[in-house]
N, C-alpha and C positions, 0 to 999 in steps of 0.2 A: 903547818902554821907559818906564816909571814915572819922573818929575823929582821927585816928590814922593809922599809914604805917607802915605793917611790911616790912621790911628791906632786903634783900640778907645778908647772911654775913661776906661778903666779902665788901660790902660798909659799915655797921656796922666799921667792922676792919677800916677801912681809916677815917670814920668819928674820932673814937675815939685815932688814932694815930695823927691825926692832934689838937684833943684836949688836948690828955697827954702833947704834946710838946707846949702847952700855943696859941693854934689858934683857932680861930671860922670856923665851917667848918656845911654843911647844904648841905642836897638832896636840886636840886631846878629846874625848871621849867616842863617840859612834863612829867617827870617821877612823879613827885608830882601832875600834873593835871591830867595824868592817874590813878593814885592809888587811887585818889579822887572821881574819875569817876567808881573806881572799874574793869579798864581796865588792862593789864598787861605792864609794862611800857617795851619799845623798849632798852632805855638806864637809867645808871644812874649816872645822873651830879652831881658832886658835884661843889658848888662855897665856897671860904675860905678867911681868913684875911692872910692868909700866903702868900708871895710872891710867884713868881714861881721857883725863885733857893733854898728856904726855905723848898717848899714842896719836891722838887727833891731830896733834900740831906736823906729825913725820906722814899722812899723807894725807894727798891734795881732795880727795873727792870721799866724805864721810856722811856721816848720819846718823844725830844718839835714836839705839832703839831700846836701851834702856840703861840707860845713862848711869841713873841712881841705884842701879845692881852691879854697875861697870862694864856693860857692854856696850861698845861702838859696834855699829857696821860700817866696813871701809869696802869703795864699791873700784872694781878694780877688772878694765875689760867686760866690765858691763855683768861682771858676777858679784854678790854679795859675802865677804863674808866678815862674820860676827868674831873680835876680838874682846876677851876681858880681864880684865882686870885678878889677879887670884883675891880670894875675897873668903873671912870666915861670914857667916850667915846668922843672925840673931834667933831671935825668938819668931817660931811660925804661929801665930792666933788664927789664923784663918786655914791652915794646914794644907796650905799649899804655896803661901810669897812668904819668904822673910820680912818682918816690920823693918828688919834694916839690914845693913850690910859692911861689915870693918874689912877693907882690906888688908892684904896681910901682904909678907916680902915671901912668905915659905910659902912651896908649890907644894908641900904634902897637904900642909894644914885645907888647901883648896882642895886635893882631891877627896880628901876625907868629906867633904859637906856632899860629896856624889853620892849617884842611889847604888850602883852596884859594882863588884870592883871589876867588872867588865867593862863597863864604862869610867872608870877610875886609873886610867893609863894614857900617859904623854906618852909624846913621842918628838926628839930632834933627828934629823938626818945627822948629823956630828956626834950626838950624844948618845942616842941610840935609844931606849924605853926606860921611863923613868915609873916606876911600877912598885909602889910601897906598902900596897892589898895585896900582889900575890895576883891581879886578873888574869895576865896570861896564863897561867897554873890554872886558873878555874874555867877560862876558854877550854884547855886543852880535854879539860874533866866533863866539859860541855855542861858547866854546872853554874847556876844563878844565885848569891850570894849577896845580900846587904853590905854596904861597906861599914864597918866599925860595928856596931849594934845596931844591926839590923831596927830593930824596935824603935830605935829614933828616926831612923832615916824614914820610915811610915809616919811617925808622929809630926816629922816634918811637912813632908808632903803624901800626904793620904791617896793620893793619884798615884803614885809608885806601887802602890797595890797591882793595880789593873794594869799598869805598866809590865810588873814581872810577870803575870800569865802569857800579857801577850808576849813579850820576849820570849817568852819557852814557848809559845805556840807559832814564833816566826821562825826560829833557830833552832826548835826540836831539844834546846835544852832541859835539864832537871833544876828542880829547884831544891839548894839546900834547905835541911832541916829547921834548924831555926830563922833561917827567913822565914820557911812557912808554917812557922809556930809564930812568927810574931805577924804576920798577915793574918793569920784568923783570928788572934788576940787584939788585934786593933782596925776588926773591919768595921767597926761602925762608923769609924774616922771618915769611911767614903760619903757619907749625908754631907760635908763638908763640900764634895767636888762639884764643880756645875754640870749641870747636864748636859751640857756640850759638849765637856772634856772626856766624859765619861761615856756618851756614844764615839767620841773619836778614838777611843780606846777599845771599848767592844768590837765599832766597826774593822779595825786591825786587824782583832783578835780573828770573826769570823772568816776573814780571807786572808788568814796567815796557811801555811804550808803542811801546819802538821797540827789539827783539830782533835787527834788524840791528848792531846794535853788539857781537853776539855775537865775531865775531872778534877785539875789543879782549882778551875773558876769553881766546881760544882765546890768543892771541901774547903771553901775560902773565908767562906760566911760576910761574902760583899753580897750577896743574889739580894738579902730580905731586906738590906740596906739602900740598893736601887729602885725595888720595888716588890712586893709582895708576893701579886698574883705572876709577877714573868718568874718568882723563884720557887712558888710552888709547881707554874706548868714546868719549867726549866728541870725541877726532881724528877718529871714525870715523863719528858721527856729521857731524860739518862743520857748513858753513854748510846743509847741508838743512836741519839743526835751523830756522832763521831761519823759513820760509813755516809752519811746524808750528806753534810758535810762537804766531804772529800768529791762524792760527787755529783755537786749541782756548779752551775754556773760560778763563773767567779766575779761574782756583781753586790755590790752591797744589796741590792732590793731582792736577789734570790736566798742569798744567804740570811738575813733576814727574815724573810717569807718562811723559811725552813725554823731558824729558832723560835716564831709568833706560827708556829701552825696549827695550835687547836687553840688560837685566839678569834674572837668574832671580829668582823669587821671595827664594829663601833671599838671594840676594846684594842683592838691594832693601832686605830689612829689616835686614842687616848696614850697610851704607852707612847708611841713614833711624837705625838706633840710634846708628851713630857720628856721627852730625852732631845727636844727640838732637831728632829730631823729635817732636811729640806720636801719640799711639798712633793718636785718632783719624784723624790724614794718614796714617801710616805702614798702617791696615789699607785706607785707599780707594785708596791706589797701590798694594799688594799685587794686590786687587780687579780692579782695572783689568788689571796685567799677566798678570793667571789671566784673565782673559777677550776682551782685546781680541785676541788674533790666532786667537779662534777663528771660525765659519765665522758671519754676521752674521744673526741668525732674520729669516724671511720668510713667519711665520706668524703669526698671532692667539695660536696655541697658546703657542710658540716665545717670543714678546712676552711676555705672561703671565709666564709658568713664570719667565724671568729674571728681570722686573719683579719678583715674588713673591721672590726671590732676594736680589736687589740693593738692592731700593728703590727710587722712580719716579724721583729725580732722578740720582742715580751711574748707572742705563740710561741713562737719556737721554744725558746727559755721554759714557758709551762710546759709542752710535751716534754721538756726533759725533766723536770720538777716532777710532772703524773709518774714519769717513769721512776722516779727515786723512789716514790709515796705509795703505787699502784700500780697499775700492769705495765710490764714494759714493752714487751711484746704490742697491746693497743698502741702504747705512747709511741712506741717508733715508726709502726703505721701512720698514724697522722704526721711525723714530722716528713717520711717521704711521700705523703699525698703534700707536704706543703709546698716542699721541691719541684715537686711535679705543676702546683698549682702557678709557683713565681715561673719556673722556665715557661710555661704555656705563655704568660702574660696575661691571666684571667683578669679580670675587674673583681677589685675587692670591696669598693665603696663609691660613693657619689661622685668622687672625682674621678675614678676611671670610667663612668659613665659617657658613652658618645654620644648623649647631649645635656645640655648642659639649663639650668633655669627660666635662661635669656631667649633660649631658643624654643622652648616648653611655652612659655608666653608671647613668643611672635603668634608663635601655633594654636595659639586661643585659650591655652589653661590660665585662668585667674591667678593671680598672685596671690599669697597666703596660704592657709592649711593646706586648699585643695590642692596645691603647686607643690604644696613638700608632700604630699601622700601617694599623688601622680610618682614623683621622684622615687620614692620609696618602694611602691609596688612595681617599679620599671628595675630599679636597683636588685630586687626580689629576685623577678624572672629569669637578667642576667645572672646571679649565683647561680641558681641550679641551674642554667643553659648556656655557657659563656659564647655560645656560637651567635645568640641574640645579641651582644653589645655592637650592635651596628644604626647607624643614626636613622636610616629609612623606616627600618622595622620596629625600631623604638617610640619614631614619632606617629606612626600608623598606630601601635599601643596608646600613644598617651592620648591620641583622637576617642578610641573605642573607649577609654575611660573619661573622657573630659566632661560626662554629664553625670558621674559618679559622686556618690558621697562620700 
């Protein structure tokens, strides 16, 4: 475990511009529990005694991003980062913003309003970790802990729920006891979260590292408060979900596809609209659930025509999905008839077709149905013959069909 962080220094710079001008200022949370962790931190926070029009005025190129909670962002080499204010937090009504916010001159009082005391540790290069929960102690115990009482810090923001599963399922952490006595005691508080926040946190969850932590989400009692019928199939699901999991694709729309897998279409995209996922995941798990439990092709022909279908990578993705679900043996069959398919350079659809519309109607086929059905049964032939995709022999086809219906 990390005794000391080295720094960027460019946050260096800010640290000690905020200290020449008489303020206390500190790296603190995720980027402190990553570097601890030996991870490479995503962002990096600083929190300070300086107000927010105090810190504004010490450098040149800012931007309130949430001013009235005391955060600036000071943009510095073209990187953003977010300074603020230490600040106690009023009353949460909506259970997840404070109505308001008192700043404070004590940097405990600030780490106290944090969710976990993992993320409740500064950090100066000079001073060294300023640590008044005990997180480094609970990093080492690889253990997930509520700061103060637990039970408020959910009451506060009810999204910290879903937040600590996925932490234990990104970091392989355990979650202490009474956090997860006061997370099942206050799951109903999740009806509060949008459904935005709360697919950004599932989605984590499913492509986090270590899916055996799945049963913390199953004994949480957030499932019935998200939705009903995902937490009935979700029971019924179990812990098999876990091995599925681990090894399917690491794509939101596969993993996904795996937790909605005895859902019907229509009820996949019901569920994917109310959690507002974007159209694009919502039409690749559609996708997936129309096709993975059909019979798995074991032909060149069969490879193709789907490929053609799908598209090379969502194929591929489901043969390895058949293979989690159903045979794997067939599934890996098709994925090297696919290899075999792309290196050949087969035609998979109308545009790798050697001819084309334009030149279909120099050739006398009418424009309209008849001109996409020509297309179609030419399209045909080349799948099962890819030796046919040659422009002589296609237009001699489109001739012998052009008085077709």
């Amino acid at each position: 475990m990390e005794n000391n962080i080295v720094l960027p220094e460019d946050v260096i710079y800010l640290l000690d511009t905020l200290n020449k001008n008489g303020y206390e200022a500190y790296i603190v949370g995720g980027c402190v529990r990553d570097s601890i962790l030996g991870r490479q931190p995503q962002d990096w926070d600083i929190t300070t005694s300086a107000l927010p029009e105090e810190t504004k005025s010490l450098f040149p190129h800012t931007f309130d991003t949430g001013i009235q909670h005391g955060t600036i962002t000071v943009v510095r080499n073209k990187v953003n980062y977010e300074i603020t204010t230490y600040r106690l937090d009023g009353e949460y009504h909506d259970g997840r913003h404070p109505d308001a916010v008192q700043f404070t001159p004590d940097l405990k009082e600030d780490l106290l309003r944090r969710d976990f005391t993992m993320n409740a540790i500064a950090y100066h290069p000079k001073e060294g970790f300023q640590d008044p929960f005990s997180g480094r102690e609970d990093i080492a115990r690889e253990l997930i802990r509520g700061v103060g009482v637990p039970a408020k810090r959910f009451q506060e923001d009810a999204l910290r729920m879903l937040r600590c599963v996925r932490f234990a399922a990104q970091l392989g952490f355990a979650v202490e006891e009474e956090t997860r006595t006061a997370m099942a005691e206050n799951a109903a508080l999740i009806e509060k979260i949008s459904a935005e926040r709360i697919h950004e946190e599932l989605d984590k969850l499913w492509r986090s590292p270590y899916p055996e932590k799945l049963p913390l989400l199953l004994e949480s009692g957030l499932l019935p408060h998200i939705d009903h019928l995902w937490a009935e199939q979700m029971g019924r699901l179990g812990e098999g979900l876990i091995p599925q999991l681990k090894a399917a694709p690491n794509t939101s729309a596969c993993r996904w596809t795996l937790v909605l897998q005895n859902y019907r279409e229509a009820e996949a995209k019901a569920f994917c609209k109310k959690l507002k996922f974007d159209n694009s995941t919502m039409k690749e798990i559609v996708l997936y659930l129309r096709h993975f439990h059909e019979e798995t092709p074991q032909t060149a022909y069969g490879v193709r025509k789907l490929a053609g279908t799908l598209g090379e990578d969502i194929t591929r993705r489901l043969f390895r999905m058949q293979a989690i679900l159903h045979d794997k043996t067939a599934a890996q069959k098709a994925e090297n008839l696919l290899d075999q398919v792309l290196a050949a350079g087969d035609c998979l659809n109308l545009k790798g077709l050697a001819v084309n519309g334009e030149e279909l109607m120099a050739a006398g086929i009418p424009k309209g149905k008849h001109l996409g059905a020509v297309l179609n049964a030419l399209l045909e032939d080349v799948l099962r013959e890819p030796a046919h995709n040659e422009k002589n022999y296609l237009l001699q086809e489109a001739q012998k069909r052009k008085d077709e219906v």
